[in-house]
C-alpha positions in Angstrom: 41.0 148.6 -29.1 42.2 147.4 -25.8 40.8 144.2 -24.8 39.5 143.9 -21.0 40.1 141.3 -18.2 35.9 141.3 -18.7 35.8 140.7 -22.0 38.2 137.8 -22.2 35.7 136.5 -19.5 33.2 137.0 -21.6 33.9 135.8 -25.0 35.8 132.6 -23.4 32.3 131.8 -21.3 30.5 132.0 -25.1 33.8 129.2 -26.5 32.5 127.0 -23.2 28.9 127.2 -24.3 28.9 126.8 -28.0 31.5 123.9 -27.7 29.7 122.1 -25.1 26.6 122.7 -27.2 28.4 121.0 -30.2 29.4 118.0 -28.1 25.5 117.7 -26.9 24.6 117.6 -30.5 27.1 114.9 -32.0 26.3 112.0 -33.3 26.4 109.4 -30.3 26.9 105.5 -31.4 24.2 103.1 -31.2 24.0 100.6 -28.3 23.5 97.2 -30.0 23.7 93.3 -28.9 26.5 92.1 -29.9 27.2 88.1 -31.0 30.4 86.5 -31.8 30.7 84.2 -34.9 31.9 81.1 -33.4 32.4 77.0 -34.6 30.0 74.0 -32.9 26.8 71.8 -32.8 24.4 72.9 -34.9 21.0 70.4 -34.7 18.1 70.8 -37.3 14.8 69.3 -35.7 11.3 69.5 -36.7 9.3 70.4 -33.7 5.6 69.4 -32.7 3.3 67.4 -30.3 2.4 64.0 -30.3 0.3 61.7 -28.4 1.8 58.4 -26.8 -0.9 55.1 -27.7 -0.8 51.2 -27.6 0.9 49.5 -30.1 -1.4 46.9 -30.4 -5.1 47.8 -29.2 -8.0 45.6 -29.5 -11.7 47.0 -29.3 -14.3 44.2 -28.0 -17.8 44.5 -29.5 -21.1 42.7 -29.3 -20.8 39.6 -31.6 -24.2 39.7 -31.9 -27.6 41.5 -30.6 -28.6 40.6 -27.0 -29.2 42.0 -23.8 -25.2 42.9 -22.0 -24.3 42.0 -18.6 -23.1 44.6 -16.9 -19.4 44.5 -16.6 -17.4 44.0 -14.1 -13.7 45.3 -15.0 -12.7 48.9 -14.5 -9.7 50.5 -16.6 -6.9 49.4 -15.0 -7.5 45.7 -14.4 -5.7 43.1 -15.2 -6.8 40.4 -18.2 -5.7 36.7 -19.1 -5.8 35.9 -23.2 -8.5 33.1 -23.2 -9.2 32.9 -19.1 -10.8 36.3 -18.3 -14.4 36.9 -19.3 -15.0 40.2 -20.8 -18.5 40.5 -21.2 -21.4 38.1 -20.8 -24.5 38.1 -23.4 -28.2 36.9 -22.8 -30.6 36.8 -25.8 -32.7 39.6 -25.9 -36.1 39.6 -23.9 -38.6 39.1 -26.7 -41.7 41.2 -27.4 -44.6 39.8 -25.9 -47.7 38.9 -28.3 -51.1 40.6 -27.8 -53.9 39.0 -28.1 -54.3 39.3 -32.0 -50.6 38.4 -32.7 -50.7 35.3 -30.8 -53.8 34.1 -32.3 -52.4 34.7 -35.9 -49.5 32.9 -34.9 -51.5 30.0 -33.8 -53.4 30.3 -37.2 -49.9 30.3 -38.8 -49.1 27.4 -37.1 -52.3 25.7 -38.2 -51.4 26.5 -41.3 -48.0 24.9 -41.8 -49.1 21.6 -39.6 -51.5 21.4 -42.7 -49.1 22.5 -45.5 -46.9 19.6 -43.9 -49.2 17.1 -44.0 -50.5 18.0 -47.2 -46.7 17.3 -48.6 -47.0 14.1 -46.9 -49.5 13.0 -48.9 -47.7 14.3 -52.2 -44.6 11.9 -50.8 -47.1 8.6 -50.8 -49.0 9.6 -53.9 -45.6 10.0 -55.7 -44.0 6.9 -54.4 -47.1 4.9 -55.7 -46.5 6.3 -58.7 -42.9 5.6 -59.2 -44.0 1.9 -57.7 -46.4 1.3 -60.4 -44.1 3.2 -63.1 -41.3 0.4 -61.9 -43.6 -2.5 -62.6 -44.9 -1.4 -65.8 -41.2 -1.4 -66.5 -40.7 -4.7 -65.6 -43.7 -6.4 -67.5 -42.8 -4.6 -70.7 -39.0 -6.0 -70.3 -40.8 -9.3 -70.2 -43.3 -9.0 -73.2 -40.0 -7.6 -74.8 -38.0 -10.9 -74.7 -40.7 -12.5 -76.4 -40.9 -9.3 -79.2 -44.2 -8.0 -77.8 -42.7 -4.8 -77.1 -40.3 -2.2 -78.8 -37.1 -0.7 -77.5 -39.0 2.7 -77.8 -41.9 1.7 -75.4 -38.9 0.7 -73.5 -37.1 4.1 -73.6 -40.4 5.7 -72.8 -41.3 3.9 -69.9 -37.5 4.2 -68.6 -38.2 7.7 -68.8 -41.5 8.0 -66.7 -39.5 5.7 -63.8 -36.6 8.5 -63.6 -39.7 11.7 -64.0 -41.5 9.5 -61.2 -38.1 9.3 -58.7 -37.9 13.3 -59.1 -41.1 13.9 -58.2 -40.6 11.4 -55.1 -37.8 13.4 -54.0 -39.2 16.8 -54.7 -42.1 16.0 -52.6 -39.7 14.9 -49.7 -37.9 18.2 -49.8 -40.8 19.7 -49.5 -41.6 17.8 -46.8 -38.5 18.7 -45.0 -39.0 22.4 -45.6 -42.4 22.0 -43.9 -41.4 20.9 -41.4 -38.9 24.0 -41.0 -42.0 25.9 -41.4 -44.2 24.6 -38.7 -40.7 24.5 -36.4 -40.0 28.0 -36.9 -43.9 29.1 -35.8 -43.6 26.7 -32.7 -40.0 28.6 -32.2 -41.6 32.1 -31.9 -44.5 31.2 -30.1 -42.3 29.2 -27.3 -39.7 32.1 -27.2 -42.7 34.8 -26.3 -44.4 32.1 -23.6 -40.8 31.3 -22.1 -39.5 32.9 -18.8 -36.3 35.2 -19.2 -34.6 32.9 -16.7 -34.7 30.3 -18.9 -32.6 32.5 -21.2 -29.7 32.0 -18.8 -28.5 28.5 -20.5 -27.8 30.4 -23.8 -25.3 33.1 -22.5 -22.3 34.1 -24.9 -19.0 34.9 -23.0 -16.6 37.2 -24.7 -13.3 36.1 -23.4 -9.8 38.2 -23.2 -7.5 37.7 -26.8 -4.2 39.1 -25.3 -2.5 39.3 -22.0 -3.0 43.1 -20.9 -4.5 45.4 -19.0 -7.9 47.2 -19.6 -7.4 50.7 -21.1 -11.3 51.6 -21.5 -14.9 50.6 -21.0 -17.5 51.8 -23.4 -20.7 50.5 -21.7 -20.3 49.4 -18.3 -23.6 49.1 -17.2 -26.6 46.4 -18.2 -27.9 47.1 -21.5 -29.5 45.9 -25.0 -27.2 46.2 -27.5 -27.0 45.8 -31.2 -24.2 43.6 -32.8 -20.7 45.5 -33.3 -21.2 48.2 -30.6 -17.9 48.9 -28.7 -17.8 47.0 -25.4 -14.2 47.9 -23.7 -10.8 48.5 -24.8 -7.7 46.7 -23.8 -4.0 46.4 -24.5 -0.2 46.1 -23.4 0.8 49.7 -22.2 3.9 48.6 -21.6 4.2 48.2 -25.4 4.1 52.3 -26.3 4.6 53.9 -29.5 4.3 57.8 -30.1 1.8 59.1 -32.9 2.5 62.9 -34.2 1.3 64.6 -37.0 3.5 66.9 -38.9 2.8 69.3 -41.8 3.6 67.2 -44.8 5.8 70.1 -45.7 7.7 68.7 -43.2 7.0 65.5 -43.0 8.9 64.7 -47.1 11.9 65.4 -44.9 11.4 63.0 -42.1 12.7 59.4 -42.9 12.3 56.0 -40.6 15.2 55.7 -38.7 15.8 59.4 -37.8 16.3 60.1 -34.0 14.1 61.3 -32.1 13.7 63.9 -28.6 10.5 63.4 -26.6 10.2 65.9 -24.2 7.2 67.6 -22.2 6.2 64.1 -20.8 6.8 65.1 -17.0 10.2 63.8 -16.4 13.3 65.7 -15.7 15.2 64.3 -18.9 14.4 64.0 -22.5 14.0 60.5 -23.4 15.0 59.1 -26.7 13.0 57.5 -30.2 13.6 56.6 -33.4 10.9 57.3 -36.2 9.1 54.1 -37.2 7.0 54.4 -40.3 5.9 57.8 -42.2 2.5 56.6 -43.2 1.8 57.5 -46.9 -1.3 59.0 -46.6 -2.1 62.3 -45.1 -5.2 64.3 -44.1 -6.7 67.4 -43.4 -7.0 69.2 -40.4 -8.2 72.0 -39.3 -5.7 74.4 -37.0 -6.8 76.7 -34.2 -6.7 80.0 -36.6 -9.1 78.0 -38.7 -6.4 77.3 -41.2 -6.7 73.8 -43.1 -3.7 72.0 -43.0 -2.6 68.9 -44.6 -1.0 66.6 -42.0 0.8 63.3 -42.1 1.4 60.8 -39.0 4.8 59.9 -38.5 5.3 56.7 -36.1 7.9 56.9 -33.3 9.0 54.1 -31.1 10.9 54.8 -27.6 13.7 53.6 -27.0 13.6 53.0 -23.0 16.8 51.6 -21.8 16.5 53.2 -18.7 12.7 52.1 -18.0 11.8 56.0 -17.8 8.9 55.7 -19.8 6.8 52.8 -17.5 5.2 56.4 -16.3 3.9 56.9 -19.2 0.3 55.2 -20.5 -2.4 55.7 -23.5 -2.7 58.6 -25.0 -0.8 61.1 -22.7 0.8 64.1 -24.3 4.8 64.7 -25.2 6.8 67.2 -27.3 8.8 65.7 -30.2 11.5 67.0 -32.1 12.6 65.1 -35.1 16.4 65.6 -36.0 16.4 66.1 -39.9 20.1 67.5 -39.8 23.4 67.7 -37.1 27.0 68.4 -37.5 29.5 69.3 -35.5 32.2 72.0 -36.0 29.5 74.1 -38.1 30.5 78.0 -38.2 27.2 79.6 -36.8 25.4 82.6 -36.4 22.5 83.7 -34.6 19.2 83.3 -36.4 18.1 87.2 -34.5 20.9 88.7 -37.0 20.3 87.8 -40.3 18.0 89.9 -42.1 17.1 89.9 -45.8 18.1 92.3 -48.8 16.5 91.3 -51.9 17.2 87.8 -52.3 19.9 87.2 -50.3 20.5 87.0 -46.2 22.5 89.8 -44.5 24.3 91.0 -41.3 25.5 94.3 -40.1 28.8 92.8 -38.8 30.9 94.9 -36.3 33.8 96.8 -37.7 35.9 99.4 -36.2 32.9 100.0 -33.9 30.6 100.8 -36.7 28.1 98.4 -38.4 28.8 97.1 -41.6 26.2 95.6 -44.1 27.7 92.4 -44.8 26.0 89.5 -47.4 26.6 86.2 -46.6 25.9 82.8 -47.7 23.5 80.1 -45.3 23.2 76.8 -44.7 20.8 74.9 -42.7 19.3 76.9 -39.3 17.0 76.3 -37.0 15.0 78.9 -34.7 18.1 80.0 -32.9 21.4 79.5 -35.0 22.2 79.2 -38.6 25.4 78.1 -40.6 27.4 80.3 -41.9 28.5 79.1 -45.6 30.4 82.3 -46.8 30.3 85.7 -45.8 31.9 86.1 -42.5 34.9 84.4 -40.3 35.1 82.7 -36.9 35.5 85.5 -34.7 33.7 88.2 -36.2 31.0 90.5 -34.2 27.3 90.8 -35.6 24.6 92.7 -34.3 21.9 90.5 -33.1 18.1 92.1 -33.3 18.9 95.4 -35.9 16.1 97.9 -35.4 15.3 100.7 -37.9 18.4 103.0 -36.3 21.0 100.8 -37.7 22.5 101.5 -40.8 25.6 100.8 -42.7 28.2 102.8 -41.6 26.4 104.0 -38.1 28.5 103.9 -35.3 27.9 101.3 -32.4 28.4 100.4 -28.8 28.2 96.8 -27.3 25.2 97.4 -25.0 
């Protein structure tokens, strides 16, 4: 059969088609993201936010009941430990008497004058006795020497001289708490009849314990108060500490002495702490997913050589990350490429442009890098974020 120019044509236009059909259809590697195992400073911290307070804070209250002056610091102001006067007291206007009350406290008064005088009486009557009981005593002594008398008239008669003293100073405590009685009527009825000026001589002054500023006022303005309400708030704020409360997960890591970052305060540079105290007892709180969490404050002083944290005051927010772990020189991966198969972490490491499902063995990590104990070399290429296309054995492009 002889072949034509227009068949070669043809048959060689069909070649073109199928072959660039086949090269359409081939398996075309992967694009990936691409990391390179490398050697440095790998820092484990324990991330969360705290709150900046005053070491030392002292809360006035009302030492007792009374009607408050109002006050005239404002948060900010200065104080002097024993000068300035925090809060002035008056005593408390009393309830004025109607008619009925003030005459039963006039009758009560009546009453106690006489229960007074009535004790008086009891006082002479038992000193005449004890009078007359000593000079029996002393006539039967007497008859005694001459042996008119026994030793156990004697004993008796020294007996009713020592009843008859009692009842002589019975009868004058009960004089005494007479007295108290008719005092304490006269006391009431003078308070209701006296003019609130007159109140003025009996102020309390609550005076500054510390040199500081003042950081609060609870009741500023003219008011009766009860004893122990919360008057005003003051402290040192240039003596800070840093309060943050960590899962206690967390916090059995956390020892005093590790160092600390503050960050998120406002400034342009992290400042530096130490952790204080881990306080032993923790609580519950409740997060914003409604989750209860048990939480333990950890203590962090600043340390402020540079005087960067005079900006800060009482109560203001910071981030903190607590530095449980750091070493140099560490062999590190990216946290994005380890996966897990069964129980152990993986990597689809770059090989001959294809990726290759490689175990390995880690150390400490943090949200970004993790150390590599076994597994892989400096130098070696792992994909970072593997998505469901990757595969051992698929081929792959740097991206």
């Amino acid at each position: 059969m002889t072949i034509t120019r227009g068949r070669l044509i043809l048959w060689g236009s069909v070649a073109l088609l199928l072959a660039a059909i086949a090269w359409a259809f081939r398996p075309q590697p992967i694009p990936v993201d691409i990391a390179t195992v490398a050697r440095g400073n790998l820092r484990v911290t324990i991330d969360e936010e705290g709150m900046t307070r005053v070491r030392e804070r002292y809360v006035v209250a009302a030492p007792v009941a009374g009607r408050l002056q109002r006050l005239e610091l404002d948060p900010g102001d200065p104080v002097v430990a024993n000068k300035t006067v925090l809060a002035t007291f008056l005593p408390a206007t009393p309830t004025p008497l109607d008619p009925r009350a003030r005459a039963e406290a006039d009758a009560r008064l009546k009453a106690a004058e006489a229960a007074r005088e009535q004790t008086r009486v009891a006082v002479q009557r038992a000193r005449d006795d004890l009078a007359f009981s000593r000079a029996e005593l002393a006539r039967y002594r007497e008859i005694a020497k001459f042996g008119g008398a026994t030793d156990e008239r004697l004993d008796a008669l020294e007996q009713e001289v020592r009843t008859r003293d009692a009842q002589v100073k019975a009868a004058e405590l009960a004089v005494k708490a007479a007295e108290s009685d008719v005092e304490g009527v006269r006391a009431v009825l003078r308070q209701v009849s006296a003019s609130p000026a007159s109140g003025r001589t009996a102020a309390v002054t609550l005076r500054s314990p510390i040199n500081g500023v003042v950081l609060r006022v609870h009741q500023e303005s003219e008011a009766l108060v009860a004893g122990g309400t919360p008057l005003i708030e003051i402290g040192n704020p240039d003596d800070l500490e840093i309060v943050a409360d960590l899962l206690s997960t967390d916090a059995v890591r956390v020892k005093p002495g590790f160092p600390v970052l503050i960050e998120g305060w406002g400034g342009d540079t992290a400042l530096r702490g130490r952790v204080r105290l881990v306080e032993p007892a923790g609580f519950t709180k409740i997060s914003a997913l409604g989750v209860e969490e048990q939480r333990v404050n950890v203590l962090i002083d600043i340390d402020d050589a540079a005087g960067q944290a005079a900006r800060l005051g009482d109560g203001y927010r910071v981030e903190v990350s607590v530095i449980v772990w750091e070493r140099p020189g560490v062999l590190k991966v990216p946290t994005s490429a380890l996966f897990r198969v069964d129980d152990t972490w993986s990597v689809f490491a770059v090989r001959e442009r294809r990726a290759a499902l490689t175990r390995i063995q880690v150390g400490e990590r943090n949200a970004i890098e993790a150390e590599v104990v076994g597994g892989l070399a400096e130098g070696d290429a792992v994909i970072v974020h593997p998505g469901d296309t990757i595969a051992d054995g698929v081929s792959v492009v740097q991206r």
